[in-house]
C-alpha positions in Angstrom: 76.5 175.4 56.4 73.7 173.5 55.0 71.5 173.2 57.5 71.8 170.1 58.3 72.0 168.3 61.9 75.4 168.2 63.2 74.7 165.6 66.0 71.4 164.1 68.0 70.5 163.7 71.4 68.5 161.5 73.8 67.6 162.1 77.2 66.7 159.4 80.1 63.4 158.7 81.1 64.4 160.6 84.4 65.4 163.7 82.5 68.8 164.1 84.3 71.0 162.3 82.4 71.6 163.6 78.2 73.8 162.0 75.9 74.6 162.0 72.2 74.6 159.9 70.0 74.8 159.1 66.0 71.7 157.0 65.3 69.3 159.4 63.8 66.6 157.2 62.6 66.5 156.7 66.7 62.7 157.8 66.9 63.9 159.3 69.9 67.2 161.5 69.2 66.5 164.8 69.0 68.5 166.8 66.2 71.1 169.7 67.1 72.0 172.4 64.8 74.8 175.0 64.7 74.3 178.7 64.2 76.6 181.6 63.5 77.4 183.7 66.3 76.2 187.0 66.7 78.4 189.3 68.9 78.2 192.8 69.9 81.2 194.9 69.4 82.6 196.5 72.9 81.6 200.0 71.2 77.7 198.7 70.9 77.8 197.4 74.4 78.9 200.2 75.8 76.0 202.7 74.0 73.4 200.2 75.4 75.2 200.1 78.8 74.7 204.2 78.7 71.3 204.2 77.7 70.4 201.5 80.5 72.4 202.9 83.3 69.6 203.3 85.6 67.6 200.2 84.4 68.0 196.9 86.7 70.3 194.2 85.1 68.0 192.6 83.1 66.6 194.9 81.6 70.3 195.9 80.2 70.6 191.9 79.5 68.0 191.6 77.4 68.7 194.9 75.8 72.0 193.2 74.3 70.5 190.0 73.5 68.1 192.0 71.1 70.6 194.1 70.1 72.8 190.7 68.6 69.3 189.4 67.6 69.0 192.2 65.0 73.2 191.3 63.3 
């Protein structure tokens, strides 16, 4: 990758409609990247699963998003 934009985006003055597009000297287009993705193996997910038994969902949500955070 090098880190450059991989598309752009616009969105209408309402804010319901979004489309792409390729003009990026568009003072308006906003740039979108790509990122490698960081996945927890069923082995990690289940450790944080046991330790977070008794915790309410999110709790155990965030717990994995962290936990792929720190790959």
């Amino acid at each position: 990758m090098n880190n450059e934009p991989v598309a752009w985006f616009e969105q209408d003055e309402n804010m319901k409609s979004v489309w792409y597009q390729c003009d990026k000297n568009d003072p308006s287009a906003v740039p979108l990247y790509t990122h490698p993705a960081k996945t927890l193996t069923d082995e990690e997910i289940f450790k944080l699963w046991q330790k977070h038994l008794n915790d309410e969902i999110p709790v155990f949500a965030r717990a994995i998003l962290r936990k792929a955070q720190e790959k």
